[in-house]
N, C-alpha and C positions, 0 to 999 in steps of 0.2 A: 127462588126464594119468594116466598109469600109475606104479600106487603099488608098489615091490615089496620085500616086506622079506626085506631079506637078513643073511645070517649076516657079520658081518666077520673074525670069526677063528674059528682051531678052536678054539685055548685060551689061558688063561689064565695067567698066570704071576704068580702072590700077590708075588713079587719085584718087581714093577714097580708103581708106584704108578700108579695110575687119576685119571680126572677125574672130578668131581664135575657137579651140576647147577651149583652155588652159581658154579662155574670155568666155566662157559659163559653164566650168564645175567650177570656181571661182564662178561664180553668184550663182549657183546649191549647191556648196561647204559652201556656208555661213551660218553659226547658232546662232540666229536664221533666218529662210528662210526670204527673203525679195522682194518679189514681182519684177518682172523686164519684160523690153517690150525689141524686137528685132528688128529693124526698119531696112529694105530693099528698097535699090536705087530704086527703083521706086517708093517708098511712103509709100508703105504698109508696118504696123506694127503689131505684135503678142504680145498679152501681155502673160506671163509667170505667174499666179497668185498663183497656185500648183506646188510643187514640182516633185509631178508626172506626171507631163500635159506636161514633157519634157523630149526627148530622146536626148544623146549625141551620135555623128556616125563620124569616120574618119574623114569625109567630107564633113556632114551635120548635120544639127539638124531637128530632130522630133518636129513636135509641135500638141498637141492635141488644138483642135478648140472647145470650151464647145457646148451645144447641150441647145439652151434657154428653150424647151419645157420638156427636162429630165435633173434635178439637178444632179451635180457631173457627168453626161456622157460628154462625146465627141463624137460630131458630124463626124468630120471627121479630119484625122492625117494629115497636109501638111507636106513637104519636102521643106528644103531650106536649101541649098549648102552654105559653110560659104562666097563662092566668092560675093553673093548677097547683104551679109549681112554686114551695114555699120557701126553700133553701137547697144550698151548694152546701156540702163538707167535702173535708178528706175522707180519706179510708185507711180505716187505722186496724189493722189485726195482727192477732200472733202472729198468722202464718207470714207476712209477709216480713214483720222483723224477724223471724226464726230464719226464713231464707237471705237478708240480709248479712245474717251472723255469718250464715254460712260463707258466703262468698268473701265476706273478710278475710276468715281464716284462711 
């Protein structure tokens, strides 16, 4: 696996309030696990959908990038500094209530 760290943004802007480690290892923390995206000042978001598809670091978080053409791999690990990083949510989509339906019935 190829590890590559990359810059997520040019800059920062003291205006916008950043995430913490303590706010990623709470989402990571929760059982049962509940899916979560990290969205970064310049737009780009990383969805969390595995528990293991994320590292916690001092400074930054790891996040594994799925790999479309090989199931359960990652393509490739990005690097993003919490400074980058503007908010946690859930992840909310059809496909996953559509598969919850399912499994009720």
């Amino acid at each position: 696996m190829e590890m590559k760290r990359r810059r997520t943004a040019t800059t920062v802007r003291k205006s916008e309030r950043t995430i913490r480690e303590e706010d990623v290892r709470e989402w990571l923390d929760r059982r049962p696990f509940k899916p979560f995206r990290i969205r970064l000042q310049d737009g780009r978001s990383y969805k969390v959908g595995k528990l293991h598809k994320c590292i916690v670091g001092v400074n930054s978080v790891y996040i594994g990038v799925p790999d479309p053409k090989l199931r359960g791999c990652v393509k490739r690990v990005d690097y993003c500094p919490y400074d980058y990083a503007v908010s946690i949510e859930p992840l909310k989509g059809k496909r996953r209530e559509r598969i919850r339906r399912n499994k009720a019935s």
